[in-house]
C-alpha positions as protocol buffer text, in pm:
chain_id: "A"
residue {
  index: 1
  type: UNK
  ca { x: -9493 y: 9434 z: -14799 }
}
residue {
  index: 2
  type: UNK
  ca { x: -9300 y: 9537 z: -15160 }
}
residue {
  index: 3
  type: UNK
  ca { x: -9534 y: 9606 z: -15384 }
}
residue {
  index: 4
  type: UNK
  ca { x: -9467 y: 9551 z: -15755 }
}
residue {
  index: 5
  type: UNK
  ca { x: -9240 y: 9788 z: -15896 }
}
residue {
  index: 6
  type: UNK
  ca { x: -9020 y: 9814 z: -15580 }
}
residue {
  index: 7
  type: UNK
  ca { x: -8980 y: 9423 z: -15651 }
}
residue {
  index: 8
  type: UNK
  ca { x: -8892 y: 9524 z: -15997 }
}
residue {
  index: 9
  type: UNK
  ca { x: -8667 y: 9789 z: -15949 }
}
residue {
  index: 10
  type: UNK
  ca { x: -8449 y: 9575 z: -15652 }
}
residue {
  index: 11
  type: UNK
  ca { x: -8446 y: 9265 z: -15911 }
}
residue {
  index: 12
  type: UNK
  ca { x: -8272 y: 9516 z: -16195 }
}
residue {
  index: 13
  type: UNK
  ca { x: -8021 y: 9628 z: -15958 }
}
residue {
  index: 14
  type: UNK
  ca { x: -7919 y: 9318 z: -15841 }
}
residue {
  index: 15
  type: UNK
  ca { x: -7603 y: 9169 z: -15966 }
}
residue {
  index: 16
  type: UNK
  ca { x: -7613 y: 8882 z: -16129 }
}
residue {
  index: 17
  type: UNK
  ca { x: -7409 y: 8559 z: -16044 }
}
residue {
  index: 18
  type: UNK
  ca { x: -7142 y: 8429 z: -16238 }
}
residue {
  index: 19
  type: UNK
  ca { x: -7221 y: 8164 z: -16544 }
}
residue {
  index: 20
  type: UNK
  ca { x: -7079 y: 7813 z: -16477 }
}
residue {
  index: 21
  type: UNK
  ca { x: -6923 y: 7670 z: -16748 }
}
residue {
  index: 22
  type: UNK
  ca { x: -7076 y: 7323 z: -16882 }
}
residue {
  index: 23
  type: UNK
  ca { x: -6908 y: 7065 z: -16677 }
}
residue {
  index: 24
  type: UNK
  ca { x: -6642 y: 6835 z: -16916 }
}
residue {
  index: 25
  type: UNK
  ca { x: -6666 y: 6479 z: -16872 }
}
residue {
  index: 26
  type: UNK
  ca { x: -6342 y: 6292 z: -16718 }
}
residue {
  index: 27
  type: UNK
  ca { x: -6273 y: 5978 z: -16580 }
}
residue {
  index: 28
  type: UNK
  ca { x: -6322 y: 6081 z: -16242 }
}
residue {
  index: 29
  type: UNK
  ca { x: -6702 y: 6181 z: -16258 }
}
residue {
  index: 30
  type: UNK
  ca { x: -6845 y: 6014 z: -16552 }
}
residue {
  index: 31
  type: UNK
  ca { x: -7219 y: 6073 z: -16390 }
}
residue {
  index: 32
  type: UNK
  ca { x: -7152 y: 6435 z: -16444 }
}
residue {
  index: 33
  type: UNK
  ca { x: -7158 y: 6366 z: -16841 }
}
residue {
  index: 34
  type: UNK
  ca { x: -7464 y: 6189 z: -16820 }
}
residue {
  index: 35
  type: UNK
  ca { x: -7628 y: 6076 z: -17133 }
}
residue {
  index: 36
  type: UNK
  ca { x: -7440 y: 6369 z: -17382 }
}
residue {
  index: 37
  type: UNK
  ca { x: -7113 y: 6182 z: -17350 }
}
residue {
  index: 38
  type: UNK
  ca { x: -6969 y: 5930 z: -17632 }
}
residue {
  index: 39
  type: UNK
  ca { x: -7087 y: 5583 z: -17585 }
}
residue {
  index: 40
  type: UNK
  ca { x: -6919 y: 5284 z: -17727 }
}
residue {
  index: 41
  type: UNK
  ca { x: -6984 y: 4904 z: -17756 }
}
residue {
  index: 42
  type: UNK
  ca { x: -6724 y: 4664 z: -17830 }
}
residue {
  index: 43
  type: UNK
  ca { x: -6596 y: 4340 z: -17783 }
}
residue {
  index: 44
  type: UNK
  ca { x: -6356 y: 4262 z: -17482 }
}
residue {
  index: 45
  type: UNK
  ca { x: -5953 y: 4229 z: -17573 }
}
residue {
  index: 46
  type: UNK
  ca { x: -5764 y: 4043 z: -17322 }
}
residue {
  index: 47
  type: UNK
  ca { x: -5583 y: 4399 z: -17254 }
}
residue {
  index: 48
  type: UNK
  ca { x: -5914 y: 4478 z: -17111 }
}
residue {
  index: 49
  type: UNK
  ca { x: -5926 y: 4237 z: -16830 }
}
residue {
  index: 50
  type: UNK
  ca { x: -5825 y: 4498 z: -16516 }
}
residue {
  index: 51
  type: UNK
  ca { x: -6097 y: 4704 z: -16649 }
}
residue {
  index: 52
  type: UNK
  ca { x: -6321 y: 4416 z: -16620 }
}
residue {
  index: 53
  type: UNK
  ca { x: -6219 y: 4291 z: -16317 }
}
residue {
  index: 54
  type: UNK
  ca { x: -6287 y: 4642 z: -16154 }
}
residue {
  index: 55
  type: UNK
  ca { x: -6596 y: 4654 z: -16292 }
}
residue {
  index: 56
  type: UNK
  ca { x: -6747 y: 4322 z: -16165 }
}
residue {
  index: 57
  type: UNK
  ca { x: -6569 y: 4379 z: -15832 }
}
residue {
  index: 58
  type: UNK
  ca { x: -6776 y: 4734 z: -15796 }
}
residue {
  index: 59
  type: UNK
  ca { x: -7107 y: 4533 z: -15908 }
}
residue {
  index: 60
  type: UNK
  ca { x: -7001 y: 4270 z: -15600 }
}
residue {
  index: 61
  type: UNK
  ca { x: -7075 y: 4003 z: -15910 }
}
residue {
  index: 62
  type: UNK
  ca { x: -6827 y: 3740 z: -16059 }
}
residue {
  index: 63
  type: UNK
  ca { x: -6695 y: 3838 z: -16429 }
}
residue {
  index: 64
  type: UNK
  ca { x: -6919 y: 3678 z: -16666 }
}
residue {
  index: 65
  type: UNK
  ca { x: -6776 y: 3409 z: -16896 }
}
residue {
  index: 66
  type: UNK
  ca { x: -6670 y: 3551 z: -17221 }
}
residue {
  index: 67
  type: UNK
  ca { x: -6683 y: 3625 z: -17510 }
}
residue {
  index: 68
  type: UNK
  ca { x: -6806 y: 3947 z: -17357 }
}
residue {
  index: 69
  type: UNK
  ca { x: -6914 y: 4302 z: -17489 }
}
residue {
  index: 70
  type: UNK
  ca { x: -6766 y: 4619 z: -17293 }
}
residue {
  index: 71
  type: UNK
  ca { x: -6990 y: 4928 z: -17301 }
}
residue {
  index: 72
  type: UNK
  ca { x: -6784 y: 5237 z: -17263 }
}
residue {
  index: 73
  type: UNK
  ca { x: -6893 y: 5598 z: -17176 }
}
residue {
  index: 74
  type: UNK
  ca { x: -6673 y: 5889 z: -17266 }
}
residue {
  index: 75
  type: UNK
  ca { x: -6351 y: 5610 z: -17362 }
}
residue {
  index: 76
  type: UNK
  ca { x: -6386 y: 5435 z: -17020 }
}
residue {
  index: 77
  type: UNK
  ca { x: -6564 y: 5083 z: -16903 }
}
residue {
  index: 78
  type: UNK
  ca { x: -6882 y: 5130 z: -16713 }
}
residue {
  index: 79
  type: UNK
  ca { x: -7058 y: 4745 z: -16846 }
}
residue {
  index: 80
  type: UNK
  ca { x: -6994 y: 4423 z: -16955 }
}
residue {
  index: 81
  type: UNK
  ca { x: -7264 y: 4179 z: -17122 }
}
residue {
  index: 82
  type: UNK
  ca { x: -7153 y: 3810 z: -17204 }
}
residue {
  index: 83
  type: UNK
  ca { x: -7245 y: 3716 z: -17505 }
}
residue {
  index: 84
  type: UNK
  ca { x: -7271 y: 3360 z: -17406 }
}
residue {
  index: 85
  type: UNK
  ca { x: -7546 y: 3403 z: -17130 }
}
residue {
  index: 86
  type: UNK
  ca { x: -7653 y: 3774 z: -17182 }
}
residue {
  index: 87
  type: UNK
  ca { x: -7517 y: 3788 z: -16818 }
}
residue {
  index: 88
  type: UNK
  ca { x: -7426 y: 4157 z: -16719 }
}
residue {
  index: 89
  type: UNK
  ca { x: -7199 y: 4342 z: -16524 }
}
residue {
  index: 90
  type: UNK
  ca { x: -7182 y: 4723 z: -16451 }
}
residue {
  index: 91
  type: UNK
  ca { x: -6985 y: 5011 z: -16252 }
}
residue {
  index: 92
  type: UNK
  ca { x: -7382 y: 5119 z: -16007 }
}
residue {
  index: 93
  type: UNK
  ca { x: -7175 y: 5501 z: -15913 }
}
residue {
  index: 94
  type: UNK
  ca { x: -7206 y: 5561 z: -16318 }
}
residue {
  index: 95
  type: UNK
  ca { x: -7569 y: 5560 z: -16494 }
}
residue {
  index: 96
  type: UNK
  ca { x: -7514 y: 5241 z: -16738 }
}
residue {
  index: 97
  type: UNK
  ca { x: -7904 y: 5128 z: -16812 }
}
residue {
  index: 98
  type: UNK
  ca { x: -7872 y: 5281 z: -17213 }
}
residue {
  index: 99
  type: UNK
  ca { x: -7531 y: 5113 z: -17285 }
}
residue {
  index: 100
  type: UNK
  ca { x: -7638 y: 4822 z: -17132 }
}
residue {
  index: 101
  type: UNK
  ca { x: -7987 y: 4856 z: -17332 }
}
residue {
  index: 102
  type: UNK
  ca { x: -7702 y: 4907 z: -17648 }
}
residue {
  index: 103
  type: UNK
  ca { x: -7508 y: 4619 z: -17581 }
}
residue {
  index: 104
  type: UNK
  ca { x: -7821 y: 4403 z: -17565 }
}
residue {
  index: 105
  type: UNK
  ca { x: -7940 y: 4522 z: -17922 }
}
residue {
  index: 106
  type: UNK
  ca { x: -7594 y: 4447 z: -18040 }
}
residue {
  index: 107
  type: UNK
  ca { x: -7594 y: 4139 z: -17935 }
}
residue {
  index: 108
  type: UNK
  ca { x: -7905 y: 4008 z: -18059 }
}
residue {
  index: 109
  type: UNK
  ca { x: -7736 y: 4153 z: -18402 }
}
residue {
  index: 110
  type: UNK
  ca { x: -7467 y: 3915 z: -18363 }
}
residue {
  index: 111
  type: UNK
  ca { x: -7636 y: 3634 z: -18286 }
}
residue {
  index: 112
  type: UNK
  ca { x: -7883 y: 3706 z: -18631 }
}
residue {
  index: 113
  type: UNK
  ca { x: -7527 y: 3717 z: -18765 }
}
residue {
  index: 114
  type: UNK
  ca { x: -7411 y: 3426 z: -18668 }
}
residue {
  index: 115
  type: UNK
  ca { x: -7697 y: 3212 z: -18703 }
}
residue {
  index: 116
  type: UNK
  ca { x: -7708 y: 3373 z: -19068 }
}
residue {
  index: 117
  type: UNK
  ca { x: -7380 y: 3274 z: -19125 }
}
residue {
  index: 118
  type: UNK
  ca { x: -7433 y: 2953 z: -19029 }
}
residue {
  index: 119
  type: UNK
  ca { x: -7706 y: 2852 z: -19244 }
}
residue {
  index: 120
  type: UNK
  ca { x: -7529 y: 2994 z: -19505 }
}
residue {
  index: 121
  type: UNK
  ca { x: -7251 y: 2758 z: -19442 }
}
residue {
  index: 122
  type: UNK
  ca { x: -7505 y: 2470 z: -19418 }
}
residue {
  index: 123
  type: UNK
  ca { x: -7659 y: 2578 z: -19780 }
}
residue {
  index: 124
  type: UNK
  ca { x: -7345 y: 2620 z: -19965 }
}
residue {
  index: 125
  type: UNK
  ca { x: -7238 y: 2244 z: -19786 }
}
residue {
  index: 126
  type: UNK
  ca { x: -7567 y: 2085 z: -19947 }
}
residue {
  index: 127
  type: UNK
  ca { x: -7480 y: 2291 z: -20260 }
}
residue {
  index: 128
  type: UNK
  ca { x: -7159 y: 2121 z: -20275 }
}
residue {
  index: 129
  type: UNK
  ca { x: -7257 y: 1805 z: -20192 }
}
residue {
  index: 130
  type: UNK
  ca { x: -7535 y: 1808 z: -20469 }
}
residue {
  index: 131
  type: UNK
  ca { x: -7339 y: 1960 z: -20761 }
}
């Protein structure tokens, strides 16, 4: 048995292992970045259909119909969310449940927007009409 300060004196003359370096996130390992890497939400441009396609394909779902929103994590596609049906599709090797928790808040926004718009467009119609 050590007792006490033979522990301490064999932990002070130990050497101590090398210091990793903080992994960088890369399109290979995007899991590795994990919630510190950039996130954006978008909508789809038809330049991004590949990226769509390969991401359905991984989720063994068909693309949802469009218009769609594409959730990106460190400037590559992980999620898609139609923003038709709120139907979602997303890479499951890559941890997606905040963008896709994102692009659900941002489309809720758009819809407000639109419906906004809309009755603004109604109320300036009857304005017209009227004056």
């Amino acid at each position: 048995m050590i007792n006490a300060h033979m522990h301490l004196a064999l932990m002070r003359n130990a050497p101590t292992p090398p210091r990793r370096p903080d992994p960088r996130p890369d399109d290979a390992d995007l899991t590795a970045a994990g919630s510190r890497a950039p996130v954006t939400v978008r909508l789809a441009a038809p330049d991004d259909a590949p990226e769509l396609s390969r991401i359905a394909e991984l989720d063994s779902a068909p693309l949802p119909p469009g218009p769609l929103l594409i959730g990106e994590r460190s400037g590559r596609a992980v999620a898609a969310l139609s923003l038709s049906d709120g139907a979602v599709v997303a890479n499951p090797f890559v941890p997606t449940a905040d963008i896709v928790g994102l692009m659900r808040l941002r489309a809720r926004q758009l819809d407000r927007e639109d419906r906004s718009g809309r009755r603004r467009a109604i109320a300036w119609g009857m304005l017209r009409a009227t004056g």
